[in-house]
N, C-alpha and C positions, 0 to 999 in steps of 0.2 A: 267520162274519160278525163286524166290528169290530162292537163296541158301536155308534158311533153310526149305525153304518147300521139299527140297529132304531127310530132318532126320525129320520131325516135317508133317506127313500129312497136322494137323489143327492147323493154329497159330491166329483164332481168334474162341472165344465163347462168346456166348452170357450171360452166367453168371457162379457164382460159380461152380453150380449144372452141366452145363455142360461140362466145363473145367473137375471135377472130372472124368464126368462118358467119356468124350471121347479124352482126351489127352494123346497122343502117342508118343516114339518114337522110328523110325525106324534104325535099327542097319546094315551097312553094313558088310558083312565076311571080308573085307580086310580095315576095317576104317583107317586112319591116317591123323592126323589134319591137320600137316603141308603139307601135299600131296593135301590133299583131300578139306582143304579150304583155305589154306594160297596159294597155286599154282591156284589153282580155281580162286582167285582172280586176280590174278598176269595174268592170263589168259584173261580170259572175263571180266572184271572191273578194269583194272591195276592203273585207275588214283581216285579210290576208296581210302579215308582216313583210315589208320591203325592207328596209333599213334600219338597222338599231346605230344610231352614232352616238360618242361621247368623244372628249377631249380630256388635256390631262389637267383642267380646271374643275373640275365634275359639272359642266354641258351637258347635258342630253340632249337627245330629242330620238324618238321611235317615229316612224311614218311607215303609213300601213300605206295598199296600193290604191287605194280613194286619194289621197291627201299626196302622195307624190305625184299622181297623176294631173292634179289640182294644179301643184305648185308647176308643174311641166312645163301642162296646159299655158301658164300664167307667162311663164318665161319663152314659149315657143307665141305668143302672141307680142311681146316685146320686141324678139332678133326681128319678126316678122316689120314690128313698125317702124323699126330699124333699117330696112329695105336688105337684111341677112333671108335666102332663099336658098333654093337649090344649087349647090356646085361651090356656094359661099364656103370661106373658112374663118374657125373660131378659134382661136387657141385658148384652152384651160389652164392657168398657171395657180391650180386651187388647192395643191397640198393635201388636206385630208377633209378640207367642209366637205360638208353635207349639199352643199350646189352641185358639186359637181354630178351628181346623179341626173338630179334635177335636168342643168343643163345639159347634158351629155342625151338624155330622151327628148330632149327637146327640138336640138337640133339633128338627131335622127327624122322626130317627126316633119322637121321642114324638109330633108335630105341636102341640108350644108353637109361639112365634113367637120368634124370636132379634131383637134390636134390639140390632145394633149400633152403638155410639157412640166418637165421640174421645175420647184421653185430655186433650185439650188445654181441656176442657169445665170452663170458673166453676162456683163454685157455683150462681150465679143459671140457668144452663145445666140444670143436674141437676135445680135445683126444678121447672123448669117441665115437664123430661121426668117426673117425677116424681108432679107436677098429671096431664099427661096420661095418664097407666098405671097401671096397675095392677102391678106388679115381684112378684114373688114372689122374686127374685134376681137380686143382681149382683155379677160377677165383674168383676175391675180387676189391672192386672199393677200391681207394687208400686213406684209413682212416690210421693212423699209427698206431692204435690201434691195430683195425683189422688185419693188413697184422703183426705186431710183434706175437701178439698169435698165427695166422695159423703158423707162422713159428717154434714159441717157440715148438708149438702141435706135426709139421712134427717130427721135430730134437727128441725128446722125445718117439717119436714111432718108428722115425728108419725108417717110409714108407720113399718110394720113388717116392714122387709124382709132377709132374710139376706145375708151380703155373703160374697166367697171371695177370697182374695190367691189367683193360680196362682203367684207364685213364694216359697211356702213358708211359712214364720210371720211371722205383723206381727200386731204388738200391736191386739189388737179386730177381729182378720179371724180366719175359720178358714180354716184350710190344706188350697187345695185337691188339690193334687197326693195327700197323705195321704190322704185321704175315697176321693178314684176308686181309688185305688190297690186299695182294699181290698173292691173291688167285683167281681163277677162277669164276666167278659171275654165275655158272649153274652147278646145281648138278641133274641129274636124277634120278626119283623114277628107286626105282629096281623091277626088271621084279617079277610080280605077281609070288610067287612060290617058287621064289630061297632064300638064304638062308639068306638073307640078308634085304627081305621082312619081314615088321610087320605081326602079325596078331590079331585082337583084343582082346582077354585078355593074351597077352604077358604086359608085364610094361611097361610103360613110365615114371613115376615120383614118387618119395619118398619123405614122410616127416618126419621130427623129433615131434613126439608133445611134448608141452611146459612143460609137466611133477607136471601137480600140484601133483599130488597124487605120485609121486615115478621118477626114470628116465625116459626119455625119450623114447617112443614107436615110431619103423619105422611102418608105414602106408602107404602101396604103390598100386597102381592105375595103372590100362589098359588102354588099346587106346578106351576104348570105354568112360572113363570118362568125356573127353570133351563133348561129345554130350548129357551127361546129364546134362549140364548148358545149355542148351536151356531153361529147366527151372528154374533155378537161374535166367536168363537176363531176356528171355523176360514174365515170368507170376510173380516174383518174382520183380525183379528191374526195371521193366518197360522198358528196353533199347529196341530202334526200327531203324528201316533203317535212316542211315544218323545222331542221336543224340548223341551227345559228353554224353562220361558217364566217371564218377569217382569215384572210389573205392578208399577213406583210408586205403592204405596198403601199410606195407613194401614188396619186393619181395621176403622175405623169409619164407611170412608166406603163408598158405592154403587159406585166404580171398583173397589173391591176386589173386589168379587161378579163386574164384569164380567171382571178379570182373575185370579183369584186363587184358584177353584174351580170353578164349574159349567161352562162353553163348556169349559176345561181339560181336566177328567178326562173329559167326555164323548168328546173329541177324541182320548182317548188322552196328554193332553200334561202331564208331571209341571211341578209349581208351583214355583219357588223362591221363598222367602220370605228377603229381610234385616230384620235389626229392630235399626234402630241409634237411638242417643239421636239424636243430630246430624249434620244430614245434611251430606256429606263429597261435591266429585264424585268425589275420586279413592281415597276408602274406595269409593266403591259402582263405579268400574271396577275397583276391583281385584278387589271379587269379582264381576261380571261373565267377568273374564279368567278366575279360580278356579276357577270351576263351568264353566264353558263354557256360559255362557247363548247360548239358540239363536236365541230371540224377547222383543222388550225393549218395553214400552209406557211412556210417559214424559210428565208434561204438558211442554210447551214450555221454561219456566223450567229443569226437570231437564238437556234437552238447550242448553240457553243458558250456563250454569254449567260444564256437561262439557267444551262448545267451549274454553272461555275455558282450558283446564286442558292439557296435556302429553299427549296422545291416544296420542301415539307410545310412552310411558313403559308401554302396560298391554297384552297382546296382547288384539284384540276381535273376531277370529277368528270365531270362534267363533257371533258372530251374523252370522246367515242376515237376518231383515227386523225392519224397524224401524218402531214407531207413534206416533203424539203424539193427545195427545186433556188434556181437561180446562178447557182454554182455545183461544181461537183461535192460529193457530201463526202467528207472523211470519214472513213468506219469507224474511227474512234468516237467520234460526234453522236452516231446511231447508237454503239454498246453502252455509252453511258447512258443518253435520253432514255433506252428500253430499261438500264438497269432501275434509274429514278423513277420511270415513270408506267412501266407496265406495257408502252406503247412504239410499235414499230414506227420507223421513218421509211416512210413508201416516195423512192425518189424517180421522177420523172425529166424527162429532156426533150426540150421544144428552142425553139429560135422566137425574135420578135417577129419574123417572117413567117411563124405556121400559130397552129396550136399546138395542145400536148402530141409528141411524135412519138415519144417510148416512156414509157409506165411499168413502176412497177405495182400492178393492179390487186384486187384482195386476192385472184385468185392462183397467185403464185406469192412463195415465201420469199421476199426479200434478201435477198445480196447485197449486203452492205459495201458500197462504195461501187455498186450497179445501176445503170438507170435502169436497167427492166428489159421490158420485150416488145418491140413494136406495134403500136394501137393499130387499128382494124382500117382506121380512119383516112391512109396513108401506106401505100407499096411502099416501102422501105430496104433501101439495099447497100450492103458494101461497097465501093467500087477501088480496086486497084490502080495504082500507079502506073501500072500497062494497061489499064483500060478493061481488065474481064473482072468479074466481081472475084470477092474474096471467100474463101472458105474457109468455115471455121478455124478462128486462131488467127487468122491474118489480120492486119492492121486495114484500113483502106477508108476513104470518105462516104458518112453518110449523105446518099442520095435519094431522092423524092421520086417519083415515076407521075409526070405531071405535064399534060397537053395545057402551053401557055393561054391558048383561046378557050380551054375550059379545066381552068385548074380543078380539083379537089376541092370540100369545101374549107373552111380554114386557111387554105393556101395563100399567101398574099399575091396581086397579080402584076406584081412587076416596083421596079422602083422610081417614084415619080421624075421624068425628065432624065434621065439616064437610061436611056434605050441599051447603050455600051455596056454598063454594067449589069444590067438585066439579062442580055444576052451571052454573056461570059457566064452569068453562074446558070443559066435555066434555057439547056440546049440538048438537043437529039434525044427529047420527051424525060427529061430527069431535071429535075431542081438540085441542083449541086449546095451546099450547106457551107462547104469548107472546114465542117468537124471531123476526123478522125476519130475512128473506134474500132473495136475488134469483139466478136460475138465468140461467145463461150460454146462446150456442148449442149448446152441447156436452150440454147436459144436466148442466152442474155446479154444486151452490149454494155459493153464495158468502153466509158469515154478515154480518149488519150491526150487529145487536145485539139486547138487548130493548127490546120493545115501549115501554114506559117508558123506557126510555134514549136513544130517537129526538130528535133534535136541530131544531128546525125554524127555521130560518133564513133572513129574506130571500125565503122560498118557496121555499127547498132543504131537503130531508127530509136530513140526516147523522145516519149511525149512528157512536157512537164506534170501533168498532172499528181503521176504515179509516185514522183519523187518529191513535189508540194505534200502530198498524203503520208507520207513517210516524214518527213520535217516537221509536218505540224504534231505528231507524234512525240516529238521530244518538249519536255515542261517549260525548256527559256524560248519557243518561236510561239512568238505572236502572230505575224504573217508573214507570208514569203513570195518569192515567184520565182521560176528555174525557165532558164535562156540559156541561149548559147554563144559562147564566144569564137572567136576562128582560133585554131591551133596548126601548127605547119605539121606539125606530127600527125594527129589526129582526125586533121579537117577542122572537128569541133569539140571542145570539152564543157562540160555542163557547169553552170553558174548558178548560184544561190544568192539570191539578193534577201535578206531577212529583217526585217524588223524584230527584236526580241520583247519579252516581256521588261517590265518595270522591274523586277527582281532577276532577273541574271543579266541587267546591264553592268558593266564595271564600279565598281565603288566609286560614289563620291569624292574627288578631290584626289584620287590615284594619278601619279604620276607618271606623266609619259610614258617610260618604261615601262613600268608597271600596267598600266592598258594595254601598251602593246603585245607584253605576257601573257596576260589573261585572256585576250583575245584570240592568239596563238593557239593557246590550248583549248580555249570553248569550239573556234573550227575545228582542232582533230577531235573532239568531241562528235561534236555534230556529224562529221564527215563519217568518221565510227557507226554515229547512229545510224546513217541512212544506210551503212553497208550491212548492217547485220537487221535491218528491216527491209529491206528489199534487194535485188540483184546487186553484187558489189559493183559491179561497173558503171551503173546508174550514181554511184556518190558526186556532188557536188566537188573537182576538183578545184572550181574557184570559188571563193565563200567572200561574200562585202555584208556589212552592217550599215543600215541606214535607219533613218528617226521616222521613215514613211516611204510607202511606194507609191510612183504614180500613177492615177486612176482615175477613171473616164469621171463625169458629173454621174453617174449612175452608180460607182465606188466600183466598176469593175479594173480591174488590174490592167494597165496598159506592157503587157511584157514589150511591144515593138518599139516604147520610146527607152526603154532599158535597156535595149538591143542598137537603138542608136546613137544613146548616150557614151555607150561603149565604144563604137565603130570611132565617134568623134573621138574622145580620149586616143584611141588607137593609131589612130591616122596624125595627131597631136603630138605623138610620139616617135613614129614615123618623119615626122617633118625636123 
């Protein structure tokens, strides 16, 4: 029996319809990943591939599940002499090493909590994670950046916390490679019972989210989490016994977990990890081409960038299916990547809050600029603005169907120390999202935006997305984001804030005038375009140009400080 047919009864169906109505999964009372499949392997499959890594220095290193288990082993006997145990928290600030596996099994197997973080993190970032935890340790790969803010954060808060360079000696870290090194290569599970055993919905990992709409919310996750990426990998991303897969992700964020270890090894499927400073698209096809990656997930931007690039220059063989997720996918992004490359973009939508929640799976034909149709994994419903759900065609919030004292698997259970905001969005048995979307006759949702980003106009509800997908259309926008501004007429009129390409900026050295001209006319361009690409009414009546949009540490788009930055201006002018 494969491994994951001991959590997953059925891991093959013969269509949509079936997969919905008979896809399962089995939960053991004493689950733990690192135990229960990272030793699994190490066991009965030891010469089994875990991780292919490379860097963009040509590094390698391959570890099969003998030698990651080793190295775990070696690191879970470390935090241990460390006095790091259960309930302990680590923060990972590792970017793309190869530690971070390591330690992330590691401290499953003690049952601390691993809280992963960017290395892209202020200092003002680190205080506030800092304010909220309690750290017993944090490891950081040696960026000078990085390691000066955690420092500048420690000194400033007064904790007292150990820090560990994993890439060797730096002044005021200890070296962690040296410490594991000289540790004991076998740590056993503890006896079923004792106090030092998991159990599954005790915690294992926390996240920061990226905070568009206000600070940062902890989001933390059971041991039973991993087992609900069974269906993320294998009904979702397609990863199967023995196919190299690769998730674009940094290790600080929540896609990494989707793509980048649990649904993976359960599936049998080894992980490639790159870890490059700057991101390159034809540094990351070429090693694409290199390893012979089989299964590729990528948000939108990755494949937008790749297009624009020499496809032909790198052989992509080698990949079997292709995913987009992170953000919504312009269908213009999908009709090239299929035209280039043979290959569909299968786009899915989940929150840092669940796993994959809608897919579009093999065994429906993709709708470009669709996320799909709700996984099996998850009751999934419309709910109206009056409160009854929505039928087809209507706009409304996706909601979860989820008892907070035993959510679903996947489910996160709550957000840590914020009982208020837990209970505002996860009341009268549904997990509220705060996304907006509206399901088609096929049974496919189609995203609009969040809740708060809803546009109301004239007595038209606009979600920016629709009208961001239509902008990105035209060949001078580089990026954009659509907000609304207040209008005494209207309520609200729609705003296009845009960054343009390097080539339909104004001429060099035009005068005054003459920018203002040119400018003039590229809005009623624009404005043109989006009306004869999508509903007229939906155009951008306010159009700004700017050199950048602002956006979380994570590079999502903050439309709410665009929205306040306005308000301020507004009220500026008022006065």
């Amino acid at each position: 029996m494969a491994l994951i047919e001991r959590y997953c009864p059925r891991v093959e169906f013969a269509s949509q319809e079936d997969f919905e109505a008979n896809f399962r999964i089995t939960v053991p009372d004493d689950f733990n990943f690192a135990h229960d499949v990272v030793d699994w392997y190490a066991e009965h499959e030891p010469d089994r591939t875990a991780l292919v890594w490379a860097n963009d220095r040509d590094d390698e290193l391959v570890l099969d599940f003998r030698e990651l288990c080793r190295r775990a082993d070696q690191t879970a006997n470390f935090f241990k002499s460390r006095g790091i145990g259960k309930g302990d928290a680590v923060m990972l600030c590792l970017k793309g090493r190869w530690h971070f596996w390591t330690c992330l099994v590691a401290l499953h197997k003690l049952g601390a909590i691993a809280v992963p973080a960017t290395h892209m993190m202020q200092t003002k970032n680190v205080i506030y994670r800092l304010d909220k935890l309690n750290f017993k340790m944090i490891l950081a790969a040696s960026e000078s950046t990085l390691m000066a803010n955690i420092k500048e954060a420690i000194a400033e808060t007064g904790k007292d916390i150990a820090v560990m360079s994993v890439d060797g000696e730096v002044e005021g870290w200890e070296d962690f490679n040296r410490l594991t090194d000289a540790m004991p290569g076998a740590f056993a599970r503890p006896p079923k019972g004792s106090p030092e055993a998991t159990l599954p919905h005790e915690y294992m990992l926390l996240y920061f989210t990226s905070g568009t709409a206000g600070f940062p919310k902890m989001i933390q996750f059971d041991h039973v989490y991993p087992l609900a990426h069974i269906s993320t990998a294998r009904f979702w991303l397609e990863n199967y016994d023995g196919g190299l897969h690769y998730t674009v992700a940094d290790t600080g964020w929540a896609k990494c977990a989707w793509g980048k270890i649990y649904g993976q090894w359960l599936c049998g499927a080894p992980v490639f990890a790159y870890d490059y400073d700057a991101f390159d698209a034809n540094g990351m096809m070429a090693k694409i081409a290199k390893y012979r990656v089989n299964t590729f997930c990528a948000p939108p931007t990755v494949y937008r960038l790749m297009i624009r690039e020499n496809l032909s220059g790198h052989d992509l063989s080698g990949l079997k299916y292709c995913c987009v997720a992170g953000e919504p996918l312009n269908p213009e992004v999908y009709d090239r990547w299929l035209e280039k490359t043979g290959l569909k973009l299968h786009e899915a939508y989940g929150q840092t809050e669940s796993v994959v929640s809608v897919a579009n799976t093999r065994w429906v034909e993709p709708k470009p600029g669709s996320m799909g149709k709700p996984m099996p994994i998850y009751d999934i419903k419309l709910l109206g603005a009056d409160g009854t759900f929505c039928e087809r065609g209507e706009t409304g919030e996706i909601v979860i169907r989820a008892d907070r004292q035993n959510p679903p698997p996947g489910l996160f259970r709550g957000y840590r120390d914020d009982e208020e905001l837990t209970v505002s969005t996860w009341h009268d048995g549904w997990y509220h999202t705060g996304d907006l979307a509206w399901m088609d006759e096929d049974g496919f949702l189609w995203f609009v935006g969040r809740a708060d980003d809803l546009i109301k106009t004239s007595g038209y509800r606009v979600g920016p997305f629709e009208v961001e997908s239509a902008l990105m259309q035209h060949p001078g926008v580089l990026e954009c984001a659509i907000t609304g501004v207040p209008d005494p007429i209207r309520g609200q009129v729609i705003k296009a804030t845009i960054v343009l390409t390097r080539a339909c900026r104004a001429p060099e050295g035009a005068a005054p005038r003459e920018r203002a001209e040119y400018y003039k006319k590229l809005t009623k361009e624009i404005q043109e375009h989006v009306k004869r690409t999508t509903e007229p009414f939906k155009y951008p009546r306010v159009v700004e140009f700017v050199t950048e949009l602002p956006k979380t540490i994570s590079g999502k788009i903050r439309r709410v400080q665009i929205r306040r930055t306005d308000d301020l201006k507004a009220a500026g002018e008022e006065d």
